[in-house]
N, C-alpha and C positions, 0 to 999 in steps of 0.2 A: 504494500500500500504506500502511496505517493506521503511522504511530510512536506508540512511548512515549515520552513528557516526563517522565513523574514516576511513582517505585513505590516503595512504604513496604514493608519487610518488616519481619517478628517473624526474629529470627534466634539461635540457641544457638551460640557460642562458650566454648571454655577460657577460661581468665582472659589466658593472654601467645597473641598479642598483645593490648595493652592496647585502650581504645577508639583511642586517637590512632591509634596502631600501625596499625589494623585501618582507620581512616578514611582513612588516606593510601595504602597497599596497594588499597583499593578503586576511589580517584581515582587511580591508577595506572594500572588496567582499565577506568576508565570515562576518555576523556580528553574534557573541555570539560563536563563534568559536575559538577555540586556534590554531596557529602556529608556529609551529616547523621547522626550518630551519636549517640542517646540512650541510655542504659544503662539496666534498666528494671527488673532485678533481678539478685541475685548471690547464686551460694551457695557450698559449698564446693569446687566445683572448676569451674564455668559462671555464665556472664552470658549475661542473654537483653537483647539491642540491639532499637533500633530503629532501623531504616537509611531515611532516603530519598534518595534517587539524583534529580535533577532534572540535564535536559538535553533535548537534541534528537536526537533516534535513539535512544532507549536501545537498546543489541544486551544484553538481560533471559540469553540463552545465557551469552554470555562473561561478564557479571555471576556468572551463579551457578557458572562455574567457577569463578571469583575467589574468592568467599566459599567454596566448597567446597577451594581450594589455600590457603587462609588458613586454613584449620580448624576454617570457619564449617558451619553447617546451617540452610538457611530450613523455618520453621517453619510460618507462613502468608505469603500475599501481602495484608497489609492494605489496601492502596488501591492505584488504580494511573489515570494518566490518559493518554488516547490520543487522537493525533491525526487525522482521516481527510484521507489527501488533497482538496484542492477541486477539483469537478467542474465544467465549464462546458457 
């Protein structure tokens, strides 16, 4: 079965938690995964982030629980890269 290494989303969040906040809460749910957190506009009560997630397996479900129990919303899935298993 194919894995995700790497997924960029557009994501709308409230302002608390802050980015930091929201970046360590995420590598919480993703564990042996790097996150990347860009902030990409702010208005008066939302920030639209840019998230990428890098690792080996991404489980992309339990991610978007996370972001959805953080009080995130993904908005699009900007990029995304995927592994296929090697055949012999």
């Amino acid at each position: 079965m194919a894995s995700i290494n790497r997924v960029v989303l557009d994501i709308l969040k409230p302002h608390q938690p802050n980015a930091v906040d929201f970046a360590l809460a995420l590598a919480s749910h993703a564990s042996g995964c790097k996150v990347s957190v860009t902030v990409t506009a702010v208005d008066e009560k939302t920030e639209n982030l840019e998230v990428t997630v890098e690792g080996e397996a991404i489980d992309f479900e339990r991610l978007r629980s996370a972001i959805n129990d953080i009080g995130g919303s993904i908005h699009s899935i900007d990029a995304v890269d995927v592994t296929a298993p090697a055949t012999e």
